[in-house]
Every structure is written in structure tokens, then in C-alpha cells.
C-alpha positions in Angstrom: 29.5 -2.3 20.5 27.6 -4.1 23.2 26.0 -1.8 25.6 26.2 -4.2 28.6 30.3 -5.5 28.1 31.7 -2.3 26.3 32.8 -4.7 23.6 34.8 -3.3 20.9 35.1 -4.9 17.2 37.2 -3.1 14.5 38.9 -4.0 11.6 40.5 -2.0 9.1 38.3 -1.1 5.6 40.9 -2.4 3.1 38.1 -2.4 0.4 38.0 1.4 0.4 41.8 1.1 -0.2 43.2 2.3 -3.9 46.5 1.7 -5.2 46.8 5.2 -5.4 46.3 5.7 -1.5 49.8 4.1 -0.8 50.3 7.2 2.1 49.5 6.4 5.6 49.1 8.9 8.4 50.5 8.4 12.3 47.6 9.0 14.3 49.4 9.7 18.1 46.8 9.8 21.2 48.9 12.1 23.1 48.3 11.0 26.9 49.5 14.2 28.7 52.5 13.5 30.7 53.1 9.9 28.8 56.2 11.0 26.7 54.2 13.4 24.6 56.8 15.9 23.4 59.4 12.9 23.4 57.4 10.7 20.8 56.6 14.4 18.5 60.4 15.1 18.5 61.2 11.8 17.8 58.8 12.1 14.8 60.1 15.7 13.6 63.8 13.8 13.6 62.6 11.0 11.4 61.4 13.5 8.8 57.7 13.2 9.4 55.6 15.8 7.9 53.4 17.3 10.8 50.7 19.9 10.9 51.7 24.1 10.9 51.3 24.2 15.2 54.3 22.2 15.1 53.3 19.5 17.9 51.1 17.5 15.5 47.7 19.1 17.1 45.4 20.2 14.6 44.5 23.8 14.8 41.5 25.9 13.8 41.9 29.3 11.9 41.8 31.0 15.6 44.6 29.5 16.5 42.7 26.9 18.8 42.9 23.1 18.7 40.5 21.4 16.9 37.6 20.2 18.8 36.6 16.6 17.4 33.3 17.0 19.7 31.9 18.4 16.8 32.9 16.0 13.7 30.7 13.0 12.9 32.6 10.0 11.5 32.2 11.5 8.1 33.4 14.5 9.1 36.5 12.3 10.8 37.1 10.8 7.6 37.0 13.9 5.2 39.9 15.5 7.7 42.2 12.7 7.3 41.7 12.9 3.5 42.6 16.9 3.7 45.4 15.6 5.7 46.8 13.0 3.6 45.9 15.3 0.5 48.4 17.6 2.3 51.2 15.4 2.5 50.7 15.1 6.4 52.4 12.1 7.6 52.2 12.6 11.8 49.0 13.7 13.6 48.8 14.6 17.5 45.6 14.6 19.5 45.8 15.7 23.1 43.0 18.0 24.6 40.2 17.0 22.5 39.7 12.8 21.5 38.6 12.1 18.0 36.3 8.7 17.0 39.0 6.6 17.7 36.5 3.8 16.2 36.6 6.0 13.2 40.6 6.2 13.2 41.2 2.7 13.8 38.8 1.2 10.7 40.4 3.8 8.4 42.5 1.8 6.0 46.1 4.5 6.2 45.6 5.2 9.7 48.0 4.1 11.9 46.5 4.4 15.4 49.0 4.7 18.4 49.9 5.8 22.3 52.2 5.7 25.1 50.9 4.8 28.5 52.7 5.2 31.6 52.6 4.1 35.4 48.8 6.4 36.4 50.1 7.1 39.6 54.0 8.6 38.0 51.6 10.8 35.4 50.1 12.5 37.8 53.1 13.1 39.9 54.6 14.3 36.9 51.7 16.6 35.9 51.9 18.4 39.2 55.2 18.8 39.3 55.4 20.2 35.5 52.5 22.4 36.4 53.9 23.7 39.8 57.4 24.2 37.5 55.6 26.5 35.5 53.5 28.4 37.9 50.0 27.0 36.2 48.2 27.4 39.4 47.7 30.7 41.3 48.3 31.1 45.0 50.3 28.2 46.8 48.9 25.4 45.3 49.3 22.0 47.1 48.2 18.2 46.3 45.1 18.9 47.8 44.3 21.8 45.6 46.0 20.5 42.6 44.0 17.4 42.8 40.2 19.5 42.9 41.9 21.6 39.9 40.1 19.8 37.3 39.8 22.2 33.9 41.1 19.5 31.7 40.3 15.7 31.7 44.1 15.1 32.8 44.0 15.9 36.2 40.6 13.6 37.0 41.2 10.2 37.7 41.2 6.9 35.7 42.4 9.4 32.9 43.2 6.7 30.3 40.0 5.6 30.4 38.4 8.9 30.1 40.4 9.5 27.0 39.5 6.1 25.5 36.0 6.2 26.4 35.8 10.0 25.5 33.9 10.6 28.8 36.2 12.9 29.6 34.5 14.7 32.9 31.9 13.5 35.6 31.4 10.3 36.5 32.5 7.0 34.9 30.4 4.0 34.3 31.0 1.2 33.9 30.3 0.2 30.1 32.4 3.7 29.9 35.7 1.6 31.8 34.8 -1.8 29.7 34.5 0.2 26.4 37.8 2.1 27.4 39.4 -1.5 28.1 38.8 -3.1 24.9 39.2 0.2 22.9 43.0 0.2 23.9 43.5 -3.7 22.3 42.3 -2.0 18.8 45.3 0.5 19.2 47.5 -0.4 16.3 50.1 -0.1 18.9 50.8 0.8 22.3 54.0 1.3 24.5 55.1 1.7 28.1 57.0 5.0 28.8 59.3 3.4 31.2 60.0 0.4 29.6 63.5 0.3 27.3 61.9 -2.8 25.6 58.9 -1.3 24.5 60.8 1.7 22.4 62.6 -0.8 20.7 59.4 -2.1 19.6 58.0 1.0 18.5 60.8 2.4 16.5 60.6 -1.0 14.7 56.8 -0.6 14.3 57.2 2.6 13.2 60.1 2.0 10.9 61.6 5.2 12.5 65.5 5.2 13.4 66.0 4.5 16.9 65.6 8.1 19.2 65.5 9.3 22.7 64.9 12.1 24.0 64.0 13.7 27.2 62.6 16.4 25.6 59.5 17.6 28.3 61.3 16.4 31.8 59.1 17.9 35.1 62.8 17.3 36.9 64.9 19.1 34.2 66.1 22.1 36.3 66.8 24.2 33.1 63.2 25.0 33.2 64.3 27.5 36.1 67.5 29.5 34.2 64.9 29.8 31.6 62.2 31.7 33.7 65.5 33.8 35.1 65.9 35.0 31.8 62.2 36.4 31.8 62.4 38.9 34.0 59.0 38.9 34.8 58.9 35.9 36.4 62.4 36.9 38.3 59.7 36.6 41.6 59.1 32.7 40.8 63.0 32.5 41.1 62.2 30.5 44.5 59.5 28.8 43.9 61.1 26.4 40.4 64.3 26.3 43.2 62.3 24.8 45.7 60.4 22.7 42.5 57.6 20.5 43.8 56.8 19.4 47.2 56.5 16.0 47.7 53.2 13.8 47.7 51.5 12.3 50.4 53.2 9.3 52.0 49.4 7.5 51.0 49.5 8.6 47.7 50.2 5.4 45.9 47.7 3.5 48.1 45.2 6.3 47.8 45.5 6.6 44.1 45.6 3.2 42.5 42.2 2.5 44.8 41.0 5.7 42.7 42.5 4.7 39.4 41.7 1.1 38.7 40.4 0.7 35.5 43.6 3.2 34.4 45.4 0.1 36.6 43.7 -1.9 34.2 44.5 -1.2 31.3 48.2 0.0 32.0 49.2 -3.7 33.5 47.7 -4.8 30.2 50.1 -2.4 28.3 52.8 -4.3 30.0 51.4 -7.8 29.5 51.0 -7.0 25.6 54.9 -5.8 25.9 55.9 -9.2 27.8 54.5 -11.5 25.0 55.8 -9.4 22.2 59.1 -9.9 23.6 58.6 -13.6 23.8 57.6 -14.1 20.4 60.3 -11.4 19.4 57.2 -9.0 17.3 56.4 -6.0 17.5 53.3 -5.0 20.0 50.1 -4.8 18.1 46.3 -4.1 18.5 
């Protein structure tokens, strides 16, 4: 990779391919509040075999998700193996980022993610954590947005993920890398866009699937917390559900989130030309 463009080159290591190593592993970079749960679901109901936490994260014998900070790329490499070896078809990384670089050269890797509109993630992240009482106190915009214990309440979150800078500040080789890191996907949709599942299920050679299965606005989230009587006290507060942003918010947030701009109105580009040739979208 150059260090002064953030240029990324991978290809796929066919050579190391047998004929015996005809399985191939779905390698999902879950971007939180990007249609996460929908895309896992959607994999369970197409008979994918997925790890024992049942989400497709990988879990350590504590019960903790893997952390990939600590796997070299041959470390990377000998967990797919294990994974493959153990008829593991669907894989889910969310909280901690693998070496995507060592993902997308692997040969039965099939590297993929969901991107949606930055500034509707993050609406939808408050409102899902607010639903579910995540903060203590009253929490507000202005609190939520200083809350920032996981990299998906920073800003320009995509390209923290892709860049695996995930806290502090972002450079920006860190935003380049990140941009060209997103064209090696093997694919990549658009939440919103009807188009782009179409694409994907076809990619994926999954029967067509839709679910809602994680809504923020999905107002059985509160008859559930009634039956927990425990949280009878919160009975007002997932009533009331979210207050409403800042009238600024869109013009305050895409001036903080352009490199996640970036590479989302390249998502939708990528989706545009597919359609026009009629092909799947592909890195």
C-alpha cells in the first residue's frame, strides 16, 4: 500500500486453491446500524452454517468476541481454516475488524457489507440505544454524541472500520486507505436501496429475504420491556422513544463525516452502474 495515497491492491491467491477446498466462507463486515441483524437472519433462513453465538461473531472461550487486534495475517488465515474445517459457511465481524487485506486475498473468502446513509446510522443508533435504556441519566444528542466507548458512535465510522483506526484522530492516508479498501469488498450494498438487495441475494445465491428484523422504530421493543418487570419504570421513557435531533444535524454532520460521505455516495455509484450493465455489484 502506498503510504502517501492509501492505495490498496489485492487480488485473490487462487494458487493456494485445491480442488479439495471447493467450500467458501461469507465473511460479513457488520456496520452497526447498516442492516446487521437483517443480513444474519437472512443468512440463518438460507441455511448458512454460522458460529455457536448465533449472530455469526466469533467468540472466545469467555464468552467474549474475538479480538482480531491480536491475530497476525497468519494467525487470520489459520482461523478461517478452523472455520472452514468446521463446516462454517457465514462469519460476522462487528466490534473488533479483522485484516481485511488478509480476508480479501484469501481464495474462499467472500468478503462483504452493507452501508447506509452516515447521517440515518447514527440517528438510528441513538434512537436503538435510548430504546433500550444504554445510557444512564437523561441522555440527549449532545451527550450521546461525547458517548464514545465503541468506534460506532465517533464520526466518519466507515472509514474507521476500513482503515481499523477505530478511535482518535483520522489522517488522511487512514481516509484514502479506507476509500480504496471498500472497492476490494467483494461486494457491497446500500441499506435503503431495493435495487441493491436484488443484487446481493443474486451475488450471494441466497433466495430472496427481507426482514426488519432490528428496527429502532419497532414499538414492540416497549411491550417487551413491560413484560420485565424490572424495567416497568422505563414504561415512559420507550413511550416517549427518542427525541428528535437537532434541526442542524444533517448540515452539522455530513461536514463531520465526509470521507464516510465519500465512500457511501460511491456505494451508490457502484449500485447505479451495476444496474446499467444488469451485474451484480462487485469489488
Amino acid at each position: 500500500m502506498s503510504e502517501t495515497t492509501g492505495q490498496v491492491h489485492i487480488e485473490k491467491d487462487w494458487v493456494k486453491m485445491s480442488v479439495e477446498d471447493a467450500k467458501s466462507l461469507f465473511w460479513f463486515v457488520h456496520m452497526h446500524k447498516a442492516g446487521g441483524t437483517t443480513i444474519v437472519k437472512c443468512a440463518e433462513k438460507n441455511h448458512e452454517i454460522l458460529t455457536d453465538s448465533g449472530n455469526g461473531n466469533i467468540l472466545e472461550e469467555d464468552g467474549t468476541e474475538i479480538d482480531y487486534r491480536a491475530l497476525d495475517g497468519d494467525g487470520l488465515r489459520s482461523l478461517v481454516s478452523r472455520l472452514l474445517n468446521g463446516g462454517v459457511t457465514f462469519v460476522a465481524s462487528e466490534f473488533s475488524v479483522p485484516n481485511l487485506e488478509v480476508l480479501l486475498a484469501h481464495p474462499q473468502v467472500k468478503v462483504f457489507t452493507f452501508l447506509r446513509e452516515p447521517g440515518a446510522r447514527f440517528l438510528s443508533n441513538f434512537r436503538y440505544d435510548y430504546q433500550h435504556q444504554f445510557f444512564r441519566g437523561d441522555c440527549d444528542w449532545t451527550t450521546f454524541f461525547r458517548h464514545k466507548e465503541q468506534s460506532f458512535y465517533y464520526e466518519n465510522y466507515y472509514t474507521r472500520i476500513l482503515s481499523r483506526v477505530l478511535t482518535g484522530n483520522l489522517r488522511q492516508k487512514d481516509c484514502e486507505r479506507a476509500y480504496e479498501m471498500i472497492k476490494s469488498f467483494d461486494f457491497v450494498g446500500v441499506l435503503e436501496d431495493e435495487r441493491s438487495w436484488s443484487c446481493f441475494f443474486e451475488w450471494a445465491g441466497w433466495e430472496p429475504v427481507r426482514l426488519n428484523a432490528n428496527s429502532s422504530s419497532d414499538r414492540r421493543a416497549f411491550f417487551r420491556y413491560l413484560k420485565r418487570p424490572k424495567k416497568w419504570g422505563a414504561a415512559y421513557r420507550m413511550a416517549r422513544f427518542s427525541p428528535p435531533p437537532p434541526e442542524d444535524f444533517n448540515k452539522v454532520w455530513n461536514l463531520l463525516n465526509e470521507s464516510d460521505m465519500r465512500i457511501y455516495r460511491w456505494a451508490q455509484e457502484e449500485l447505479r452502474s451495476a444496474e446499467s450493465r444488469q451485474a451484480p455489484i462487485e469489488g
